[in-house]
C-alpha positions, 0 to 999 in steps of 0.5 A: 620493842625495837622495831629493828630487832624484827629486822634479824634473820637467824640463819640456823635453820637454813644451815642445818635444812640446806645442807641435809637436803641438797646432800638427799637431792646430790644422792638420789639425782645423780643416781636417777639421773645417770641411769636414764642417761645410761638408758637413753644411751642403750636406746639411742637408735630408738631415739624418739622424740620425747626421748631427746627432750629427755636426754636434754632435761638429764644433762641439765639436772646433772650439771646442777647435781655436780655444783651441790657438794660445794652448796653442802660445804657452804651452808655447813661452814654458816654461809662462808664460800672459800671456792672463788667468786667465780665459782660461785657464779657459776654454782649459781648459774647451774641452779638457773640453768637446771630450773628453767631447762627443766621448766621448758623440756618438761613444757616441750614434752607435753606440748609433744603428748598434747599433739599427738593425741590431740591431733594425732593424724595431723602429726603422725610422722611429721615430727622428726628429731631433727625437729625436736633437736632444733626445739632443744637448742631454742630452749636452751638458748631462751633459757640462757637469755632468761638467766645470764643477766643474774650473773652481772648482779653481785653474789656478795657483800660489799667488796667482801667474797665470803658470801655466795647470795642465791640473789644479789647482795642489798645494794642491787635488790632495787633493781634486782626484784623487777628482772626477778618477777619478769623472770618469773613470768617468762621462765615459770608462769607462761610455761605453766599456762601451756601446761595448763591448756594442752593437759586440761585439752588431752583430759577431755579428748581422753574422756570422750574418745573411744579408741586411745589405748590403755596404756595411753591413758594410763601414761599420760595420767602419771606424766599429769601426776608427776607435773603437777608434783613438780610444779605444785612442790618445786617450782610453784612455792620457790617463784613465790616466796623469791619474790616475796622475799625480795619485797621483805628485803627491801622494806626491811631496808627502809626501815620498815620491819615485821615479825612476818617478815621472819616467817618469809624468809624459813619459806622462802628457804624452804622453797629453795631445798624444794626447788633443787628436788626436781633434780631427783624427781625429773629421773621419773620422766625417764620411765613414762618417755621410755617406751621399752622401758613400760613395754618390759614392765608390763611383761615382767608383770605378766610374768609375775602374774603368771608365776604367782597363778602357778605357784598358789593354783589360783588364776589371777584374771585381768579386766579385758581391755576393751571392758577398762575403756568402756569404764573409764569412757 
């Protein structure tokens, strides 16, 4: 057999699971996202300090969310961009902009929880919002470093703007996979690593001290859940298979090409709808940073609870809290 036939990419996949998914992640983000922006802005003169993280990490995942319905139209019309080089640049740059803010407002509001558990007497009214507004605007700016470099490196083919490449076109990819890996390793691994170290500490304070409240508990277990969710589905697969993807790219391009080679490419596609999927995600954030928002939700359990004892004679009894933290301790 040819070894160039290896060298084919069918495109058919991606102009059918693109577009089908970055329509699911337009919907459901854009209406996850405005209403915890719409409840941020009801509780703004409870701003806590998560809160702000919060507030930055939603106007990050709508910006991506506006740039979508052209991504829909792209890959539907097999890959052809109509909307100017410009914009496609900037399509792009919302892309980074939304992965990378995410990645670092999702890292400030666990290093915030790891704080104020770990050292809670130490931070108890210390931390201001200003402080965490200063934080914000590093992180943005660290982000913008990280990422205004890709919008030098060429979207398209040649001198041709039909396309809107996620990378670079093949005459860059030398140059393009170094910046890729260490973009990586700034904007995804070491993030990931302080993630790593401040829940796995907060895991054993949790376990071993007596006197941290419930919903404490319980709040930062599903913040724990919903990282790794992330991480482990959006952020994780997509970093890998960019690179990996880059590697095949150039070998391919030396003449060098592998059946498998194939097989990177679906997941590294793969990996990019996941990848946009933080967007509909991060809206859950909104519930466990939003103390008023647990606060109703516990009532309104109660009341249904109470409203159910009434209406069927039968007491529904809760576990006193003090028996729940002598079991999980």
């Amino acid at each position: 057999m040819d070894n160039n036939t290896h060298c084919e990419i069918n495109l058919d996949f991606t102009h059918t699971f693109l577009p089908t998914i970055y329509t699911l992640v337009f919907i459901i983000g854009f209406a996850g996202n405005c209403w915890g922006l719409r409840t941020v802005h009801q509780n703004w003169g409870k701003l806590g300090n998560i809160n702000v993280f919060v507030l930055n990490l939603g106007v990050a995942d709508l910006l991506y969310v506006f740039s979508l319905p052209f991504l829909v139209v792209y890959y539907m019309g097999r890959s052809r961009w109509t909307f100017g080089y410009a914009l496609c640049i900037a399509t792009r740059f919302c892309f980074n902009l939304n992965l990378y803010g995410s990645i670092g407002f999702l890292t400030c509001i666990c290093v915030y929880r790891y704080l104020g558990i770990v050292y809670t007497m130490e931070t108890m009214g210390r931390i201001k919002v200003r402080h965490s507004m200063a934080i914000c605007v590093l992180v943005w700016a660290l982000v913008l470093a990280q990422i205004v470099p890709d919008t030098y490196f060429d979207k398209s083919a040649g001198n041709s703007t039909d396309s809107c490449y996620d990378t670079t076109g093949n005459e860059h990819l030398h140059t393009y996979l170094p910046y890729s890996i260490g973009w990586s390793i700034t904007g995804f691994g070491i993030p990931l690593l302080i993630i790593m170290f401040c829940y796995g500490h907060v895991t054993v304070v949790l376990a071993t001290k007596a006197n941290v409240s419930e919903l404490l508990k319980q709040r930062c277990l599903k913040l724990v859940i919903i990282l790794v969710l992330l991480f482990s589905v959006c952020f994780i697969p997509y970093h890998v298979f960019r690179n990996l993807n880059l590697v095949t790219r150039i070998r391919k391009l030396e003449g060098k090409c592998q059946p498998r080679y194939a097989d990177v490419y679906i997941a590294h596609q793969v990996s990019r709808g996941l990848a946009s999927m933080n967007s509909a995600i991060n809206p859950l954030v909104y519930l466990l940073g939003n103390d008023n928002f647990l606060q109703r939700c516990q009532q309104l359990h109660a009341s249904a609870r109470t409203t159910f004892s009434r209406l069927t004679g039968i007491v529904v009894y809760r576990k006193p809290l003090d028996a729940e933290s002598a079991d999980v301790s």
